[in-house]
Structure formats: structure tokens, C-alpha cells
VOKOL-750789 format. One record per residue (C-alpha): residue in three letters; y, z, x; residue number from 1. Coordinates in steps of 0.05 Angstrom, whole numbers, plus 32768, in hexadecimal, padded with zeros to 4 digits. Example, Ala and Ser with C-alpha at 12.3 -4.5 7.8 and 13.67 -1.06 7.14 Angstrom:
2
PT  aa    v    w    u   i
PT ALA 7FA6 809C 80F6   1
PT SER 7FEB 808F 8111   2
END
This chain:
318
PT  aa    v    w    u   i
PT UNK 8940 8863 88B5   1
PT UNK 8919 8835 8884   2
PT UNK 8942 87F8 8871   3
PT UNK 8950 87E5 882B   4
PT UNK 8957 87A4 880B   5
PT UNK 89AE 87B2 8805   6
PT UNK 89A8 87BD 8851   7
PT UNK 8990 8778 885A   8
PT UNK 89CC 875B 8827   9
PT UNK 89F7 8782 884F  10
PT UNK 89DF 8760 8888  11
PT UNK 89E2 8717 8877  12
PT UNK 8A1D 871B 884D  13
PT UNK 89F6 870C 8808  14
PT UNK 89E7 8731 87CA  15
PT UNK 89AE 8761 87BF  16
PT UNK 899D 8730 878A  17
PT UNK 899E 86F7 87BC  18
PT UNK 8970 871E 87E6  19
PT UNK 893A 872E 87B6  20
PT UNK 8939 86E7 8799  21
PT UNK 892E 86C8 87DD  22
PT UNK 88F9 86F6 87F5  23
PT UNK 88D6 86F4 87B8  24
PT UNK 88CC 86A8 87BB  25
PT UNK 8902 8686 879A  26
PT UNK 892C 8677 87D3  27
PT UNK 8934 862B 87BF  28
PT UNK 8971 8643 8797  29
PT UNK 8993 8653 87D3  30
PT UNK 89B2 862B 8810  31
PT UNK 8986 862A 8853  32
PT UNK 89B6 8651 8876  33
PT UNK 89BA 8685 8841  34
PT UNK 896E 8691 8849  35
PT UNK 896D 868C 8893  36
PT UNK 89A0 86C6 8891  37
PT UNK 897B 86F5 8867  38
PT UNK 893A 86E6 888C  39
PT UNK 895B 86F8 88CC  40
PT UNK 8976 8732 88B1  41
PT UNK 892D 874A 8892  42
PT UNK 8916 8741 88DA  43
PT UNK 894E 8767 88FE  44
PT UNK 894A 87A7 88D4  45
PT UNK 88FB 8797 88CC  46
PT UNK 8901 87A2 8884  47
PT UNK 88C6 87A6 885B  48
PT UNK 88D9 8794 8810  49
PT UNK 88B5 87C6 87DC  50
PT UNK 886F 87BC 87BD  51
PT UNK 8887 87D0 877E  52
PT UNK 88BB 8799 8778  53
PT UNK 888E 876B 878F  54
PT UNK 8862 876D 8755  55
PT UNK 8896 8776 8726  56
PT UNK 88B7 873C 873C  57
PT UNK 886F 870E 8746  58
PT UNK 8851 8739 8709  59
PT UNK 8811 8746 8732  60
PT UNK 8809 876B 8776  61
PT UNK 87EF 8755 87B3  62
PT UNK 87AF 8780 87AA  63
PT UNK 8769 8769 87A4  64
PT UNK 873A 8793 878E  65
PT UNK 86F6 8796 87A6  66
PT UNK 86C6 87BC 8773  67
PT UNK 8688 87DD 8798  68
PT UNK 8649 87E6 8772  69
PT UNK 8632 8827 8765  70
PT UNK 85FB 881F 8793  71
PT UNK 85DB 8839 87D5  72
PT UNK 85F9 8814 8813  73
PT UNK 8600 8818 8861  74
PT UNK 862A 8808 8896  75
PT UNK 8629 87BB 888A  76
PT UNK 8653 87BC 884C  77
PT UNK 8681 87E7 886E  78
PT UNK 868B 87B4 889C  79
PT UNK 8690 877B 886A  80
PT UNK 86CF 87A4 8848  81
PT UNK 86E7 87AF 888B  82
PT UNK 86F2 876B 889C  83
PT UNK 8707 8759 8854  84
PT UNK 873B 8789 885A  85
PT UNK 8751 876B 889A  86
PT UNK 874C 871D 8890  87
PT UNK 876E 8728 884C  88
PT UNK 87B0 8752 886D  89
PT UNK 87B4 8715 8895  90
PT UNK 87C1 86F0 8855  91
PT UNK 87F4 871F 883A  92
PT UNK 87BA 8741 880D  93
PT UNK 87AC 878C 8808  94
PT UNK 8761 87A3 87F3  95
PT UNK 8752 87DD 87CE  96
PT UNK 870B 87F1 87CB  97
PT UNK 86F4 880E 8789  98
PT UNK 86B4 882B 8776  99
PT UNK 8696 87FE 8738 100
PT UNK 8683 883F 8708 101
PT UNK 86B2 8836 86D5 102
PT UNK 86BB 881E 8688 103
PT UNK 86E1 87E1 8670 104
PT UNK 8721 8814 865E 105
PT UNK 871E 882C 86A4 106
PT UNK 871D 87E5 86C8 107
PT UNK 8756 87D4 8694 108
PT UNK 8781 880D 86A6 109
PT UNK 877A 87FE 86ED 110
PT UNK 878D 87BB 86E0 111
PT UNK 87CB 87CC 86BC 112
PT UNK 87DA 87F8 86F0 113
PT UNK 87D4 87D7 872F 114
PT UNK 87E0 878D 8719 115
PT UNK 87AA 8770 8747 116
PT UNK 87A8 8726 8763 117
PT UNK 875E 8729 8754 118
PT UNK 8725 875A 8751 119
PT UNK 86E3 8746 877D 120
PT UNK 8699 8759 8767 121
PT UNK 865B 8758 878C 122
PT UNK 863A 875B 874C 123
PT UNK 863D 8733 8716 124
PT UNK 8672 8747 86E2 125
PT UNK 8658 875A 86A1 126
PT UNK 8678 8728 8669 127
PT UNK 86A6 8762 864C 128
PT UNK 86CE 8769 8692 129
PT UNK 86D7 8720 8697 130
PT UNK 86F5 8710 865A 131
PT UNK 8723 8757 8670 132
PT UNK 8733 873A 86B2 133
PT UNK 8745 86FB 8693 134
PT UNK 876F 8712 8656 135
PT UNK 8798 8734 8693 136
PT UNK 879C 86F1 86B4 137
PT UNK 8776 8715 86F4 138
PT UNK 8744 86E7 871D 139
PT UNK 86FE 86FE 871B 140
PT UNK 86D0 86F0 875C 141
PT UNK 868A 8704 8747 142
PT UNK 8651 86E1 8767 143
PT UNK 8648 86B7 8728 144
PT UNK 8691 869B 873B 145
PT UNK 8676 8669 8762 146
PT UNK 863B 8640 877C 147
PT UNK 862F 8668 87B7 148
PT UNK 85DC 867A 87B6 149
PT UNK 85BA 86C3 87A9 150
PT UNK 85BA 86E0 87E8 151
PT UNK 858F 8719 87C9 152
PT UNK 8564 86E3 87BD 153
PT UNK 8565 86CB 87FC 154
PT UNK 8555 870F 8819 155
PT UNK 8516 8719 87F1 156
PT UNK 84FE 86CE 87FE 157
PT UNK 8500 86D3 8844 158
PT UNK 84E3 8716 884D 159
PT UNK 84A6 86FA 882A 160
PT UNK 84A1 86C1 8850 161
PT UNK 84A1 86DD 888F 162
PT UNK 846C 8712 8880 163
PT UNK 843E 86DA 885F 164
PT UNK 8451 86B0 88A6 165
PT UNK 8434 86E7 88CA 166
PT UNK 83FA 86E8 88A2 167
PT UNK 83FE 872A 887D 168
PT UNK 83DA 8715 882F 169
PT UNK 83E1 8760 8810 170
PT UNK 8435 875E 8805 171
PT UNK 845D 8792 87E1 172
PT UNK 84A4 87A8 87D8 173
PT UNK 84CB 87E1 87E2 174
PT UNK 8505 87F9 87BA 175
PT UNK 8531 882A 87CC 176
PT UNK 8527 8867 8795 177
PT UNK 856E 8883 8786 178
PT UNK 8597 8894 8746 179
PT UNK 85CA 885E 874B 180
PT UNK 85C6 8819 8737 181
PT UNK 859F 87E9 8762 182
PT UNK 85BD 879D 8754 183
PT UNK 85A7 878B 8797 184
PT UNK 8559 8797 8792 185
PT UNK 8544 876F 8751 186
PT UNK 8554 8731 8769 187
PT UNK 8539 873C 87AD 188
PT UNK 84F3 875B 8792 189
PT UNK 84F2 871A 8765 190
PT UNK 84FE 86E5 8799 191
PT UNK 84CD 8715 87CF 192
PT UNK 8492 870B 878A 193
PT UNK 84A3 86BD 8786 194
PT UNK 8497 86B0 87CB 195
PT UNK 8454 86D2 87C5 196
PT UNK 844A 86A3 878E 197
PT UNK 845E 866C 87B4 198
PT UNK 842B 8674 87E7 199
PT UNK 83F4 8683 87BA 200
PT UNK 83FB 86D8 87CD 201
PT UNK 83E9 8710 879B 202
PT UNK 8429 872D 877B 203
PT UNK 8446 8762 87A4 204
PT UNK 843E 87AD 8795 205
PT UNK 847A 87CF 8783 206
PT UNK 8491 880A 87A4 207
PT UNK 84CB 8836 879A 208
PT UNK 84DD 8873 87CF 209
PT UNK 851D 88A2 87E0 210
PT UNK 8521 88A9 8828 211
PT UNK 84F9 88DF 8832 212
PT UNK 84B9 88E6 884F 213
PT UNK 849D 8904 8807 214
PT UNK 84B2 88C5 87E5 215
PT UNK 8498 88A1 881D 216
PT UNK 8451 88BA 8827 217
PT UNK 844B 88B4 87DF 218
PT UNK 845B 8864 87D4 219
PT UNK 8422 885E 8811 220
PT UNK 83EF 8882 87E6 221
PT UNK 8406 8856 87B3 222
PT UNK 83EF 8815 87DB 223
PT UNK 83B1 883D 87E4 224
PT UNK 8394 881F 8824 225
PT UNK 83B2 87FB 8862 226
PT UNK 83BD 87B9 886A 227
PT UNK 83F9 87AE 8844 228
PT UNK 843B 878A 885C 229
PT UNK 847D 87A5 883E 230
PT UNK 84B9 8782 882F 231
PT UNK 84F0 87C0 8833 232
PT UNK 8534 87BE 8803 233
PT UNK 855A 87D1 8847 234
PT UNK 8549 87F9 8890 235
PT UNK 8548 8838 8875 236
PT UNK 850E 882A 884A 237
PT UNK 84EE 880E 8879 238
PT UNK 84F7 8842 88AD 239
PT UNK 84DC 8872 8874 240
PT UNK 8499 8852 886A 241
PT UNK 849D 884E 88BA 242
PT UNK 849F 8892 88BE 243
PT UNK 846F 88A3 8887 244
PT UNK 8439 8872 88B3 245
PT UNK 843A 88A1 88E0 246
PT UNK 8430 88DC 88C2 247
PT UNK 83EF 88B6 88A2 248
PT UNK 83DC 88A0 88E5 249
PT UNK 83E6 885C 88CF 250
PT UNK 83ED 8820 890E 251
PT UNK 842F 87FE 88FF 252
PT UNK 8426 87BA 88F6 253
PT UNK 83D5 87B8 88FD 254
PT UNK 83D2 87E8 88BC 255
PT UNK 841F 87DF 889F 256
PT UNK 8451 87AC 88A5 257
PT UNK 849A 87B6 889D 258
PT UNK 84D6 8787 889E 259
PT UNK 8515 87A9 888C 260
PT UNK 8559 8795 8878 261
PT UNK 85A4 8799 8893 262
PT UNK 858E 879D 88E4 263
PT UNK 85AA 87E7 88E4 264
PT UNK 85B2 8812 8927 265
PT UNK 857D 8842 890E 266
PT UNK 8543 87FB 890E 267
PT UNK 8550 87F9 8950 268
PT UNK 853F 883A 895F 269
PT UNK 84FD 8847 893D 270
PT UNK 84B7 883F 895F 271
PT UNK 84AB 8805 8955 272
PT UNK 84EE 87EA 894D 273
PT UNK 84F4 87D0 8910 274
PT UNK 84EC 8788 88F6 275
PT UNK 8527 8779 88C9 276
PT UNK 855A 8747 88B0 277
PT UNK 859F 873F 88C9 278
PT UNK 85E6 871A 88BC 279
PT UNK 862B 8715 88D4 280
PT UNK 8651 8744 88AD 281
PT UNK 869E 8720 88C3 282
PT UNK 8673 86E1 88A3 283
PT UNK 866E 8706 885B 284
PT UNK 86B4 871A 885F 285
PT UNK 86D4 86D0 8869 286
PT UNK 86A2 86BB 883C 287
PT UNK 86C8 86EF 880B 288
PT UNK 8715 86DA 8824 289
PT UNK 8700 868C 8819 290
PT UNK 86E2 86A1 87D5 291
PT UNK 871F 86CA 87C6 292
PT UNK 874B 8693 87E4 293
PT UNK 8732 8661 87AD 294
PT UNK 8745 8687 8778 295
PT UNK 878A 869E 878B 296
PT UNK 879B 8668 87A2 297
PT UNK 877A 862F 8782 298
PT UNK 876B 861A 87CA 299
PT UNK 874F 85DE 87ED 300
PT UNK 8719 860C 8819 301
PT UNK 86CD 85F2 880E 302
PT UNK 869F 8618 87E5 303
PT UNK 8671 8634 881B 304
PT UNK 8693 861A 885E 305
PT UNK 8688 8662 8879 306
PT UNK 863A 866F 8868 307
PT UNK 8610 86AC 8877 308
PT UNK 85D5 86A4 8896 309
PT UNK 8599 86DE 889C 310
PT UNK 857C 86E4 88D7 311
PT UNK 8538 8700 88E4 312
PT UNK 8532 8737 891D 313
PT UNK 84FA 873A 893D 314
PT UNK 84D9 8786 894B 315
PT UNK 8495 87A3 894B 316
PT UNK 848D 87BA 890A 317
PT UNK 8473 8765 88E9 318
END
């Protein structure tokens, strides 16, 4: 039988009232031993006081929701939101995953509705949901929130620089072709041209491909001739134009270099293995809960005392 809040009056001789103030933080009112009573009796019947009150009573809910871009993803950002959703029910905090396809009245009814703590972005929030969020007095945790670099950025930087390390002079860049948005691949393809820049390379071709050996094939006639090195949005691009090599009888690296993105089980599986990029997934997600942790709580934690790092990983395909 589930235990209600009268069963846990009952139990330390005290009021319902008594019991809901105390559990829902204003037990200064009350004597030591009044408190001590009713916590003892919450963990004897191992009562578990009602979501719903507790957002009445607070006037926002313990939720957090995390809005995911309309976008094409893999395994690693299911394992980001895993551990979010695990290193935030440590802290009392519930995450509800949403997916980011929706219109102003949409993200206002949802607000209204489920009273969140704050709503997370991996994309910037466009100026219109801000000034929503904050007329609902909701924190917003958008990368522009704080200082913390591009990693997109990042991503595109260093793929360039290790093909130009190894070499290659004749860079492009693949995007992944697909009817949803893409906010990951601008900034990448822009950082992956000013590296070229940088180090006094042509600008990159630009290629776009579904993953399909079609698509494929086609953005390798597109280069025209071997030679070229590819920076790839993510592995399955890369393990695309892998595949499309082959059926053009192209040597992998001597006539096309590849280095991936996101260190997937499939890049370790293709011939050659793939060269790609990799992180620590459980390092995005306290990056998120220290991000999230600011805001909430107006914390002490240091901006970027958990930091990401990408890693190269070494194949045969560079």
C-alpha cells in the first residue's frame, strides 16, 4: 500500500499541514524534534511526497528539459542523455528529453504545463524563446550561456590539421545530406576552411552525401580525380565515401583520405578501420550537470573545471 502524506502525520503525531510544510523546505518554523519525527516517519513508511504538490508548493518542478535538435545523431548523444539523466537524479532532478521541432506557442505551452527548473539547448536559442523562457522565469542553458568554446569548431579545426600534418594539400568536406536541420556542420565546415587558410591550403571542396552508395559515388565524381583528403561530418560519412572507394577501385589513403567523427563501433569495423575523432561522452554530460548546476543554483562550480577533450584515433584510412 502506497503511503500518503496523512499516514506520515499519523505517524509522528503532527498535522498534515505540519508535514507538507517541513518536507517542502520550511521546516525552520518547527522545533528539531518535530522535524526529526516526521523525517523518521517518511523513512519508515518510505513515503514518497507527490510531484504535483511539489511544484505547486515550489511553483516549478524538478524537471529539466533537454531540447534535441532536429538533426541526424548516433549513439554518442544517446549516451550523453544517458548520463545526464543519471548524474541529474542524483541531484534530485528529473530530465525529459524533447525533440526541438516546435513553435514559440508550443515551447510556451509546455512550459506552462510542466513548470520546468530550466530547459537545456545544444543549440543556440533563437532570441524569441529566450525572452519566453525568461518572461516564465525558466533558466536557459544554450551554448551561448557561457564561455565554454565551439566544440563544432574545434571538430572542424582539428580535422584539418591533422590531414594537412600528414601532408594531404587537396582537402574537402563532407556533409551529411539529410532533410533535417544540420546546426552541427556549419561551424565545423567553417573552422575545417580556416585551418586550410591558416596553413596557406586551397579552400576545401564541399561535398554533401546521404549514406548511400549513390550519394556517395556521386560526391567522388564530384572531386573528379584522386588525391583528395576528406574531413567527414561524422563515421557514417566517412564509411560512405569508404565504401564508394572501393567500388571506384580507389587505394584508401594513397588515393582518398578519410578521418571521421564520433569513434563509432561501425569505424572500427571497416577495411581500413577508420581514422576518426573521439570523446568521453560521461565528460559532456557533467560538463552539462555543472552547466545546469550554475544556473539553478547560482553555484560556486568553475566554468570549465570538467573539459572535453577530442581525441584523435588513429586507423588506416589518414
Amino acid at each position: 500500500m502506497i503511503a500518503t502524506s496523512q499516514d506520515v502525520a499519523d505517524r509522528a503525531g503532527v498535522s498534515r499541514s505540519t508535514v507538507s510544510q517541513i518536507l517542502n523546505g520550511r521546516g525552520e518554523h518547527f522545533a528539531a524534534e518535530t522535524r526529526a519525527r516526521v523525517h523518521q516517519a517518511v523513512a519508515e513508511l518510505g513515503y514518497e511526497p507527490s510531484a504535483a504538490g511539489r511544484t505547486l508548493a515550489k511553483g516549478s518542478s524538478d524537471i529539466v528539459i533537454a531540447l534535441i535538435p532536429d538533426t541526424t545523431f548516433g549513439g554518442n548523444l544517446q549516451d550523453i542523455y544517458g548520463a545526464l539523466t543519471g548524474e541529474l537524479s542524483r541531484r534530485g532532478l528529473t530530465l525529459l528529453l524533447r525533440l526541438a521541432t516546435h513553435t514559440a506557442t508550443s515551447l510556451d505551452r509546455l512550459l506552462i504545463g510542466m513548470k520546468p527548473r530550466a530547459v537545456l539547448s545544444l543549440t543556440p536559442f533563437s532570441d524569441e524563446d529566450r525572452r519566453l523562457l525568461e518572461r516564465r522565469g525558466v533558466e536557459a542553458i544554450d551554448p551561448g550561456s557561457s564561455s565554454r568554446r565551439d566544440a563544432n569548431a574545434e571538430i572542424g579545426a582539428l580535422q584539418a590539421r591533422h590531414l594537412i600534418d600528414r601532408g594531404y594539400r587537396r582537402l574537402a568536406y563532407a556533409h551529411l545530406h539529410d532533410a533535417r536541420t544540420d546546426p552541427f556542420g556549419g561551424p565545423r565546415e567553417r573552422a575545417f576552411a580556416a585551418e586550410c587558410h591558416t596553413n596557406g591550403v586551397d579552400a576545401p571542396r564541399i561535398l554533401e552525401l546521404g549514406i548511400n552508395a549513390e550519394d556517395a559515388t556521386a560526391a567522388l565524381d564530384q572531386l573528379g580525380e584522386p588525391g583528395f583528403a576528406v574531413g567527414c561530418y561524422n563515421d557514417d560519412v566517412a564509411t560512405a565515401l569508404l565504401h564508394a572507394a572501393s567500388l571506384r577501385q580507389w587505394r584508401v589513403p594513397h588515393d582518398l583520405a578519410l578521418i571521421g567523427m564520433d569513434h563509432t563501433p561501425l569505424s572500427r569495423l571497416t577495411t581500413p578501420p577508420l581514422t576518426t575523432m573521439g570523446y568521453d561522452t560521461s565528460l559532456v554530460a557533467e560538463e552539462n550537470v555543472q552547466a545546469i548546476l550554475r544556473h539553478l543554483d547560482k553555484s560556486d562550480v568553475q566554468e570549465n573545471s570538467t573539459e572535453v577533450h577530442f581525441q584523435l584515433v588513429e586507423g588506416g584510412t589518414t
